[in-house]
C-alpha positions in Angstrom: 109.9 67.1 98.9 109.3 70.3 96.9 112.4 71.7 94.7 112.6 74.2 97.0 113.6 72.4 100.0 115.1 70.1 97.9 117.7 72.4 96.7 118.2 74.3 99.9 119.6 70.7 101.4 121.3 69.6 98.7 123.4 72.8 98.8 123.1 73.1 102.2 121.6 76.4 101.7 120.8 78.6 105.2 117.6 78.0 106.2 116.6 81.6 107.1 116.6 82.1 103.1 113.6 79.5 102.6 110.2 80.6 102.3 107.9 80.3 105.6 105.8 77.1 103.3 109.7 75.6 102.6 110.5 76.1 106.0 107.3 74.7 107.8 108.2 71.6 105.3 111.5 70.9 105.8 110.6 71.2 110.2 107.8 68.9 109.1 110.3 66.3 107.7 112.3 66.7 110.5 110.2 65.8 113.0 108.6 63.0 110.8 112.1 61.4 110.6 112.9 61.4 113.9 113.1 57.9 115.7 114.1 57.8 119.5 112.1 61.0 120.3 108.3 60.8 120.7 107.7 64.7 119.4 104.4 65.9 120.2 103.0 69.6 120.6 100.6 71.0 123.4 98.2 73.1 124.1 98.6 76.0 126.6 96.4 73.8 129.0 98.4 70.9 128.4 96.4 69.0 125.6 98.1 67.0 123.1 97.8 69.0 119.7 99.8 67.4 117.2 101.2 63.3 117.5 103.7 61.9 114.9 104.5 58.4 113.6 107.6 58.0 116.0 105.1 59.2 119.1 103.2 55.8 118.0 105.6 53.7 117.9 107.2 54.7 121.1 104.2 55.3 123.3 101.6 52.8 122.0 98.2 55.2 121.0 97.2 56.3 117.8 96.9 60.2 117.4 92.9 59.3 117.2 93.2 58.3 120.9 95.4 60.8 122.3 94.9 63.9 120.2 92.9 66.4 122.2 93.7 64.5 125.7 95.6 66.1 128.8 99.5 65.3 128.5 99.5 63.7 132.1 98.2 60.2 131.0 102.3 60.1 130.4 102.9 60.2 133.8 102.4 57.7 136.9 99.1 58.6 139.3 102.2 59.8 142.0 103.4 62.0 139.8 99.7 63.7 139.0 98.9 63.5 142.8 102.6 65.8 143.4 101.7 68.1 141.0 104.7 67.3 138.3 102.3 67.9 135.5 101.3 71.4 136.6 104.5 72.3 137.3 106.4 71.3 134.2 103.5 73.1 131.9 104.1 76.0 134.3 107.7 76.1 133.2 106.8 75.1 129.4 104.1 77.7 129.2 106.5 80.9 130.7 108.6 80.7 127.1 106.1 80.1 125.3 105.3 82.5 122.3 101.8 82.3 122.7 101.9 83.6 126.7 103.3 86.9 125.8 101.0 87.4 122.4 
């Protein structure tokens, strides 16, 4: 942990003061410590970007197997065939940042 972040939790220090690198650290160490939540980022087409150790545990694949693949191999085949993939990245993708760059 670098003395930055460090000291900004220690003195529980507001967050919007730290430095985007600090920030992007302590989110980092966040996520990483995290243990009933498999936290994953996608893709605007739905492709698994980012898998952490907790995702592992939880959901069985290393990041080398599911890194790059389509989020619906999370879901049953019913699911795929009713379209509940399409239509929760619909909803994920209309707040994303990204869709109104």
């Amino acid at each position: 942990m670098s003395p930055e972040v460090e000291t900004a939790v220690k003195d529980k220090r507001d967050v919007q003061s730290l430095t985007p690198e600090a920030t992007t650290e302590l989110l980092q160490l966040l996520v990483d410590n995290i243990k009933e939540y498999a936290i994953l980022t996608l893709d605007l087409r739905g492709n698994v970007m980012t898998w952490t150790p907790t995702a592992k545990r939880l959901k069985g694949y290393e990041a080398s197997e599911i890194v790059g693949k389509h989020f619906s191999l999370f879901y049953t085949k019913e699911d795929v065939a009713n379209g509940k993939c399409e239509r929760e990245l619909e909803i994920w993708a209309w707040d994303c940042p990204e869709r109104n760059a």
